[in-house]
BABA-843673 format. One record per residue (C-alpha): x, y, z. Coordinates in steps of 0.02 Angstrom, whole numbers, plus 50000, padded with zeros to 5 digits. Example, Ala and Ser with C-alpha at 12.3 -4.5 7.8 and 13.67 -1.06 7.14 Angstrom:
<pts>
506154977550390
506844994750357
</pts>
This chain:
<pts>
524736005853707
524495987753703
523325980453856
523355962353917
522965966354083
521595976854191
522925983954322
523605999454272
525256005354363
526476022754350
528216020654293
529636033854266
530606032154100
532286041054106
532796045453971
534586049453924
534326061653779
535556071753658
535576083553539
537146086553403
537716103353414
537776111353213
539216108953129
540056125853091
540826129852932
542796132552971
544026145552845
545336137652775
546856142152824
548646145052735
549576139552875
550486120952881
549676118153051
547956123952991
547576106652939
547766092053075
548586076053017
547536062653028
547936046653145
548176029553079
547126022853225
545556031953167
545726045053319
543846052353374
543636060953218
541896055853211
541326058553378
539806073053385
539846082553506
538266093253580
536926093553722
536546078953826
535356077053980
534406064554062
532526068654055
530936060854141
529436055054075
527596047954191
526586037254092
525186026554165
525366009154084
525095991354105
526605977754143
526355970354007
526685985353892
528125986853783
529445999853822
529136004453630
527406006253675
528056019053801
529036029853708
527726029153566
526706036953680
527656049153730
528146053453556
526116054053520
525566062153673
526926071153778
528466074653699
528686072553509
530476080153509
530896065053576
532146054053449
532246033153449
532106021753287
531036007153254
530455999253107
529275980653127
529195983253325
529235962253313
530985958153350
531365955053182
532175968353099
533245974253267
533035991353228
532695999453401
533945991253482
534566004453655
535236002053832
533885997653956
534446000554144
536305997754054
535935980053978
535655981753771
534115975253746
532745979153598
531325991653645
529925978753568
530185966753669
530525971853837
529205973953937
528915984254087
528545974754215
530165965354189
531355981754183
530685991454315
531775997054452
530855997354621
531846011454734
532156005454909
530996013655045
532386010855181
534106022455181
535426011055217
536636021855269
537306027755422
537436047155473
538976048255431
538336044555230
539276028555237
538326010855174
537995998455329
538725983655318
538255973655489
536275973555507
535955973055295
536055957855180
536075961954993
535135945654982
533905949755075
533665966655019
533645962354819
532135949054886
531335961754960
531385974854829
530755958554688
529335957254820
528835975754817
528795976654648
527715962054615
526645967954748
526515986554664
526085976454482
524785966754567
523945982654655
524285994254520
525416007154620
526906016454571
528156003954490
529606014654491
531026020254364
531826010454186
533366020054097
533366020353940
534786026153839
535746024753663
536676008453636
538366006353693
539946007653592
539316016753457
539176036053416
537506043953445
536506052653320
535236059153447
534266054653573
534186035553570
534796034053396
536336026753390
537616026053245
537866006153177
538626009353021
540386007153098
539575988353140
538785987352950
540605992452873
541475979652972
540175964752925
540405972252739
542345971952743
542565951552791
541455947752631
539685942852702
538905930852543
539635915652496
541055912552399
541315896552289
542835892452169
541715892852014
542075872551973
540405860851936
540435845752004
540105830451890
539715812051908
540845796551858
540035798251670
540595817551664
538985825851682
538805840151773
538015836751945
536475847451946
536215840652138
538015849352205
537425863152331
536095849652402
536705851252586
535695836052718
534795840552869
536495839552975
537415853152863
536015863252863
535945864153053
537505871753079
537345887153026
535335889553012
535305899753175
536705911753124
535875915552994
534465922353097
535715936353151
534655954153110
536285965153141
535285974253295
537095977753388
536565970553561
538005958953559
539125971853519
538515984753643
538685971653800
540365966653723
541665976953850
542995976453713
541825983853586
540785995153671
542565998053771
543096008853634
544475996453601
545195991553420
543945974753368
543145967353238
541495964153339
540445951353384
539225955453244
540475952153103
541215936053186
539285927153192
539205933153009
540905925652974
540435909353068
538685908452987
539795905352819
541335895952883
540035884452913
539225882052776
539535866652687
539235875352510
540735889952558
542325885752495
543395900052580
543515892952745
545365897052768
545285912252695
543995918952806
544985910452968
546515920952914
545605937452905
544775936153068
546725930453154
547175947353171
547525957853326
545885966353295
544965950553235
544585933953355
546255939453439
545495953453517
544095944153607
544225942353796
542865927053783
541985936753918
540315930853846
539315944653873
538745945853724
537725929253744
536425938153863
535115948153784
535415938753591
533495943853526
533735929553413
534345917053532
536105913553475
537615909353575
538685921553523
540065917753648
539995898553610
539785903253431
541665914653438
542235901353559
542315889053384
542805901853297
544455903553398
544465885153401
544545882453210
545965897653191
547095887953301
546635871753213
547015877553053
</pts>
């Protein structure tokens, strides 16, 4: 692990783990309800089914470690059944992107001391089992619990517990590996590169304009940060229409959509608009804005849809 610090503390990683049970070769059968007709909505035909369990892992670490630094440890040292993916462990190729305490975050970049859960000392509930609502203030408890856990970073004591678990709305492979070729296929489908209509521009004389695709600082700037997108899935795993299980594009696909519609050198604006106006394109989005929070890259991606919807109602 990584070490920034002197103070060494104890956290708990639990884990939510899984394991695909083996597929199983079925007979064919004769009869006309051997075979199952297939749905036109897709159906859970891809779902894999098999073991899943929450496990626990102890590690002694510092606050400033990396939960990839973690499970890299555990992989090294404790457990090396244990499955996850990473790739740069920079931020930059959003690789090891999983659900930390239920928020989608990447595993390289957050850090312990800012997921840990410290577990109340105090029961607040009465005998009975029920919560009390008179003599507590949830203000004053959440306070206290930020207090105790700064206090256990600075003394080095038991920090408490981070989940960890495979990213939302997708199907899971094992482990923490999730599935994000259903968000790959959708980004592929709406034509991710830029289109032009194939005429040169020329000046007044009739020579060809060899400065066309120049774009100034101003065109440029609209659609430089989208095109920082690394395809991780965060947005799409805090989006509760997407990782809802209902019919939509994504938000993924829209910021790759937007990233071109904005480009000054793209010439298939309304094309692209008309695609994504569908009742599983931009019509589908609740403009909940979730998917804004944990952007590794640091894009809007509610604002960025917001425009989106904007410009298919314009149009």
């Amino acid at each position: 692990m990584s070490s920034h610090s002197s103070v060494h503390a104890t956290v708990t990683l639990r884990v939510h783990r899984f394991t695909p049970r083996p597929a199983r070769e079925r007979k064919h059968s004769s009869s006309p309800f051997g075979k199952r007709a297939s749905s036109p909505f897709g159906g859970n035909s891809n779902r894999v089914r098999g073991k899943q369990w929450v496990q626990e892992y102890r590690l002694l670490v510092h606050p400033e470690d990396t939960l990839l630094d973690c499970l890299l440890t555990i992989k090294r040292d404790i457990d090396p059944t244990l499955a996850f993916r990473y790739s740069c462990g920079h931020g930059i190729c959003g690789s090891d992107a999983v659900a930390v305490n239920g928020t989608p975050t990447l595993l390289c970049s957050a850090q312990v001391g800012q997921w840990v859960q410290r577990l109340p000392d105090v029961d607040y509930h009465d005998d009975e089992g029920f919560r009390k609502t008179g003599d507590v203030d949830a203000d004053d408890d959440a306070n206290a619990l930020e207090k105790d856990t700064e206090q256990a970073i600075a003394e080095g004591d038991d920090l408490g517990v981070i989940e960890i678990a495979a990213l939302p709305g997708f199907p899971v492979k094992r482990d923490l590996i999730a599935d994000i070729d259903p968000m790959l296929e959708q980004i592929r489908k709406l034509k991710p590169y830029l289109i032009h209509d194939g005429a040169l521009g020329t000046k007044a004389d009739g020579r060809i304009d060899v400065f066309e695709y120049l774009q100034n600082p101003e065109q440029l700037a609209k659609y430089e940060l989208l095109s920082n997108c690394i395809a991780c899935g965060v947005c799409e795993g805090a989006c509760p229409v997407y990782a809802g299980g209902e019919a939509f594009v994504g938000p993924a696909a829209l910021i790759n959509q937007a990233r071109f519609i904005n480009d000054s050198r793209d010439t298939a604006t309304q094309e692209r608009l008309d695609a994504l106006d569908t009742a599983d394109g931009i019509q589908a989005c609740q403009s909940v804005r979730a998917c804004s929070r944990e952007c590794p890259r640091g894009i809007d991606v509610g604002e960025e849809i917001w425009q989106l919807i904007a410009q298919v109602k314009e149009r």
